[in-house]
C-alpha positions, 0 to 999 in steps of 0.5 A, spaced: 835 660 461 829 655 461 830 647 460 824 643 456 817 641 460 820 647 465 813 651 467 813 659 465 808 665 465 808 669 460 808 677 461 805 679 456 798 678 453 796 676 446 789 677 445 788 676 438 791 668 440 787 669 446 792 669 452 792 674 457 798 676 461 801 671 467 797 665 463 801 659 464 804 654 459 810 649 458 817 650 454 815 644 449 822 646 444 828 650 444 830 655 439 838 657 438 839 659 432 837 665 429 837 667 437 834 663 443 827 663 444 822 658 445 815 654 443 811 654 449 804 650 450 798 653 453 793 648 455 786 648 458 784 645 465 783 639 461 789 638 458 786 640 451 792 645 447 789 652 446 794 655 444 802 653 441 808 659 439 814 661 439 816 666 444 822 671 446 826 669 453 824 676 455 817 674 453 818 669 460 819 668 466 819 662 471 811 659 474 
């Protein structure tokens, strides 16, 4: 289980939101209810947001 701000790779790509598998991002939120999941931010080397969604636990794992 992941704790909020904790750093996570995702596993598998999403290229209609422009991410490939492995990019990194931060657990902004912690769903319980209807079943755990999470909101991960993926944000450029700048800082900008590029992308924001929720994602299953097996969608994760630890950076």
């Amino acid at each position: 289980m992941f704790r909020q701000l904790d750093v996570v790779r995702i596993k598998t790509s999403s290229p209609e939101h422009g991410l490939d598998a492995g990019a990194r991002g931060v657990v902004v939120q912690i769903y319980e209810a209807p079943g755990l999941g999470y909101e991960i931010e993926v944000a450029d080397e700048d800082g900008r947001t590029r992308y924001q969604g929720a994602f299953a636990p097996e969608d994760l794992e630890p950076w």
